[in-house]
C-alpha positions as CSV (number, residue, x, y, z in Angstrom):
1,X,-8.4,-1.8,22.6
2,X,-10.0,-1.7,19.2
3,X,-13.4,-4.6,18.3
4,X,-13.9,-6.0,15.0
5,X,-16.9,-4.5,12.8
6,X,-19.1,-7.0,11.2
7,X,-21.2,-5.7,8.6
8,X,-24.6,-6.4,9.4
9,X,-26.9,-8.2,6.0
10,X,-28.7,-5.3,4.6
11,X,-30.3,-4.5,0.7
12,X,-27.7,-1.7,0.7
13,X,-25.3,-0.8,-2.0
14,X,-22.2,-1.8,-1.7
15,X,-21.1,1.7,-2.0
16,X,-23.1,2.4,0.9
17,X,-21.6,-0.3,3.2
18,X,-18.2,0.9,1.9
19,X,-19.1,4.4,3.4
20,X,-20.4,3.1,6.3
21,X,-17.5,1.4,7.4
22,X,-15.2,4.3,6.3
23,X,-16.7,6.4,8.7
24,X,-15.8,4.1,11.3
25,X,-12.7,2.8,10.9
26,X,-11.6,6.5,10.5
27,X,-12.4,7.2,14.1
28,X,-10.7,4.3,15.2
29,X,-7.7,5.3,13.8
30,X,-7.8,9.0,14.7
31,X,-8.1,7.6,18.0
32,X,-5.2,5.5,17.6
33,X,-2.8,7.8,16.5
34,X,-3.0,9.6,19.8
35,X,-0.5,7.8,21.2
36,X,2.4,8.6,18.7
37,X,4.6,6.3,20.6
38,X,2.7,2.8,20.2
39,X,2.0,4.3,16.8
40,X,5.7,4.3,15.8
41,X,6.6,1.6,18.1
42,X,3.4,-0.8,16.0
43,X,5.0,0.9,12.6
44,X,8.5,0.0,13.2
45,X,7.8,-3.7,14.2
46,X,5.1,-4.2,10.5
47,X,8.2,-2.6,8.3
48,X,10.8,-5.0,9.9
49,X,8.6,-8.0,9.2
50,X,8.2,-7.0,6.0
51,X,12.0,-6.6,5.0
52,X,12.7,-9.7,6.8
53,X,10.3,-11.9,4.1
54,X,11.9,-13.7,1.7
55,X,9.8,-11.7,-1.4
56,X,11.3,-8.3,0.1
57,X,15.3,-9.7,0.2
58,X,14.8,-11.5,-3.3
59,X,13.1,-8.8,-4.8
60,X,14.5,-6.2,-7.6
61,X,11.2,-3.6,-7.9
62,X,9.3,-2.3,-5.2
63,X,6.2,-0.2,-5.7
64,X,5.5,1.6,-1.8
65,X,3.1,4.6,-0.7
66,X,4.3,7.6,0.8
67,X,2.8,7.2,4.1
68,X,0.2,9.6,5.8
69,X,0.1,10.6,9.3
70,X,-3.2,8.3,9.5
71,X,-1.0,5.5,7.6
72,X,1.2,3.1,8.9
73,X,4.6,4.5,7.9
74,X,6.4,3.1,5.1
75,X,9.5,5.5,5.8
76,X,12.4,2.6,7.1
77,X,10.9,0.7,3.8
78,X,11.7,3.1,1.6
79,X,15.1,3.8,3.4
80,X,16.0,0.3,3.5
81,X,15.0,-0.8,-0.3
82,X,16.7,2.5,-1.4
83,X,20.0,2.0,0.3
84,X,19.6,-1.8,-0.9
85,X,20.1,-0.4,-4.5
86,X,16.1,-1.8,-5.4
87,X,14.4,-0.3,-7.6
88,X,11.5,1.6,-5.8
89,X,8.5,3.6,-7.4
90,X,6.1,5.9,-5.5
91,X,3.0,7.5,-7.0
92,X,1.8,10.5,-7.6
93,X,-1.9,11.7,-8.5
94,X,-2.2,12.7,-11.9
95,X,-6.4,13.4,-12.3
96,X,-9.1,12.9,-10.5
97,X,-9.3,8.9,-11.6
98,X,-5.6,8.3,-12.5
99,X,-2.2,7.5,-11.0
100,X,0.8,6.8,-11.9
101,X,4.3,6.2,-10.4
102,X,7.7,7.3,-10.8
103,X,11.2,5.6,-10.0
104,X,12.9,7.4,-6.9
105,X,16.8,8.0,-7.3
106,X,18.9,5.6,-5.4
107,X,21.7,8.0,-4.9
108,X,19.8,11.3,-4.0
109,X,18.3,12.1,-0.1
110,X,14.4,11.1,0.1
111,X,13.3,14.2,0.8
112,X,14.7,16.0,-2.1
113,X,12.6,14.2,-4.2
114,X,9.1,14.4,-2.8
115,X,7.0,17.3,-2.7
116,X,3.5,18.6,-1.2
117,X,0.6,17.3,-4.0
118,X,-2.8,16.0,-4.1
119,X,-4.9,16.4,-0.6
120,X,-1.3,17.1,0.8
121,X,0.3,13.8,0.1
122,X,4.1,13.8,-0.6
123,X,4.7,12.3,-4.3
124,X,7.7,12.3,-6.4
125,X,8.9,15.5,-7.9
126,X,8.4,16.1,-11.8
127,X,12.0,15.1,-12.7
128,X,11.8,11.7,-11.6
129,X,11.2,8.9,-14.7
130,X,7.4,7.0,-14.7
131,X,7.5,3.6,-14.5
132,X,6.7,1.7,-18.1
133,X,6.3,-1.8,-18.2
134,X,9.8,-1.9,-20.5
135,X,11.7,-0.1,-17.3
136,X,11.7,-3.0,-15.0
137,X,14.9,-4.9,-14.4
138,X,13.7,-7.6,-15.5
139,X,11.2,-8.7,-18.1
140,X,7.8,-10.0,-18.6
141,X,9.0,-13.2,-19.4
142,X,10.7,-13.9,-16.3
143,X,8.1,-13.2,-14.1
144,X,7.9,-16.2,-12.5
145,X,10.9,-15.8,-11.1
146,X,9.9,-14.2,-7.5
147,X,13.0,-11.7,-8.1
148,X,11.5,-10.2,-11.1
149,X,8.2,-9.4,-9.8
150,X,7.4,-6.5,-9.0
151,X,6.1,-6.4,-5.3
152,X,3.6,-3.6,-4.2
153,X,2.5,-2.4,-0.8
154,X,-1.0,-1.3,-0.8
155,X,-2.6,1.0,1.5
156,X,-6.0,0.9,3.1
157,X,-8.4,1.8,5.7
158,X,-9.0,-1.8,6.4
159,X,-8.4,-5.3,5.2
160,X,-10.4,-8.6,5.5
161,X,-9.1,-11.5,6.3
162,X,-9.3,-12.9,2.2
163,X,-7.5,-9.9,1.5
164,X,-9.9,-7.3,0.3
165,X,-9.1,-3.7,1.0
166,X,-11.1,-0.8,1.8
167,X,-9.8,2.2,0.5
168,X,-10.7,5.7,0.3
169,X,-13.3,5.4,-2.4
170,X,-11.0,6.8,-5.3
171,X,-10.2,3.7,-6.7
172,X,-6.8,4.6,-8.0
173,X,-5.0,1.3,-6.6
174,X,-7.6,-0.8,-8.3
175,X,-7.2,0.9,-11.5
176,X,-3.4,1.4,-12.0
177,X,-3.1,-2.9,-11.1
178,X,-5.8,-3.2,-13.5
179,X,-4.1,-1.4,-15.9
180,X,-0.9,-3.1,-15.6
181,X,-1.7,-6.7,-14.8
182,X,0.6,-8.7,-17.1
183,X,3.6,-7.4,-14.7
184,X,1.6,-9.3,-12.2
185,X,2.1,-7.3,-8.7
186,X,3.0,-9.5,-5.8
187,X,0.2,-7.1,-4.0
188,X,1.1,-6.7,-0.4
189,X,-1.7,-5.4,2.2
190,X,-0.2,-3.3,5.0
191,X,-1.6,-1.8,7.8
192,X,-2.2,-1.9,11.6
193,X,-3.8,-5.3,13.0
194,X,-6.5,-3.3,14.9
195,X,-7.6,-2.7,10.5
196,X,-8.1,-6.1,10.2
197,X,-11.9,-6.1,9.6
198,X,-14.0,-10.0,9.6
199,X,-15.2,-9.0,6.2
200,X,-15.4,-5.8,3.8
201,X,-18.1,-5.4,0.9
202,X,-17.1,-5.8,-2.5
203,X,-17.1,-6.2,-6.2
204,X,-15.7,-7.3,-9.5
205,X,-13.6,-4.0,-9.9
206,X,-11.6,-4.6,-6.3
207,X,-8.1,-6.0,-5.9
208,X,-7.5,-7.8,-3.4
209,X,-4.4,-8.3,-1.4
210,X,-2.3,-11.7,-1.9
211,X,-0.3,-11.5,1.1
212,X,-1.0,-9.4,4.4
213,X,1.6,-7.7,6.9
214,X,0.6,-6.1,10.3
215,X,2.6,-5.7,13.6
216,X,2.2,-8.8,14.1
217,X,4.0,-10.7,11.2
218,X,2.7,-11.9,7.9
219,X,-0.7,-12.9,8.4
220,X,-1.0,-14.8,5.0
């Protein structure tokens, strides 16, 4: 249904390639979600193989997006880690290059805690606590213990097979991991396997994925 782009060799900025794809990529998944039914069908299959992987069932703190209708949805994942008693933390824009998250409330309904922000994306309501390094359950010390690190689910236009991501040019993701890489994220790529792109342009600044789930399973 959907090809693979490869990006042809060109003296163009990275930047530019970056935009070049976007453009793309966004039509093939406007396209895609169409058919709502495959959509949720394609959706429910990637969450499940992701709460079926060992990282997921060992792990104490989960970092997830708040899914957009163009997003793979991330809704039984934040159900399931919730009811689990994990800790989970969602983010929420704060300026135009920053973002943070914010611990959801085991106990209280989803939906009372999220509210319409930034380009119309759910994020947490201003109640909830930000996540500092000192409020995981466990510390940096015992990070190499797969329970206490923290895993996050990134979310992308596209991913290469080596695990680079291409986002929506903000650069928030790449900045917040930066920012907090002694709690070493267990970074998770998750999207639809028709996003799986042969290569994707990019640079020092990018994080890249270190494990990959699609409908299909764990890819790597």
């Amino acid at each position: 249904m959907f090809t693979l782009m490869k990006i042809k060799d060109s003296c163009e900025p990275i930047s530019a390639k970056k935009n070049q794809l976007r453009k793309k990529i966004k039509i093939e998944i406007a396209e895609f979600i169409k058919n709502q039914e495959l959509y949720e069908k394609l959706s429910i299959q990637a969450q499940k193989h992701f709460l079926n992987t060992q990282a997921f069932l060992q792990s104490q703190n989960l970092f997830a997006f708040i899914s957009l209708k163009t997003e793979i949805s991330t809704s039984l994942i934040l159900d399931k880690a919730l009811k689990l008693g994990k800790k989970v933390a969602v983010p929420k824009v704060i300026s135009e290059t920053q973002m943070e998250f914010f611990w959801l409330k085991n106990e209280m309904p989803l939906d009372m805690q999220l509210s319409s922000g930034s380009f119309g994306i759910l994020e947490p309501v201003d109640f909830l606590e930000k996540v500092c390094e000192d409020s995981f359950l466990c510390s940096s010390n015992s990070m190499e213990n797969l329970a206490c690190r923290p895993l996050m689910l990134l979310p992308a236009l596209a991913f290469s097979p080596d695990g680079f991501r291409l986002g929506k040019g903000k650069g928030y993701y790449d900045r917040y991991i930066a920012a907090h890489e002694r709690l070493c994220f267990e970074l998770y790529g998750f999207c639809f396997s028709f996003q799986l792109l042969p290569e994707i342009p990019h640079d020092s600044f990018d994080r890249k994925a270190r494990h990959l789930i699609t409908e299909n399973g764990l890819i790597f």
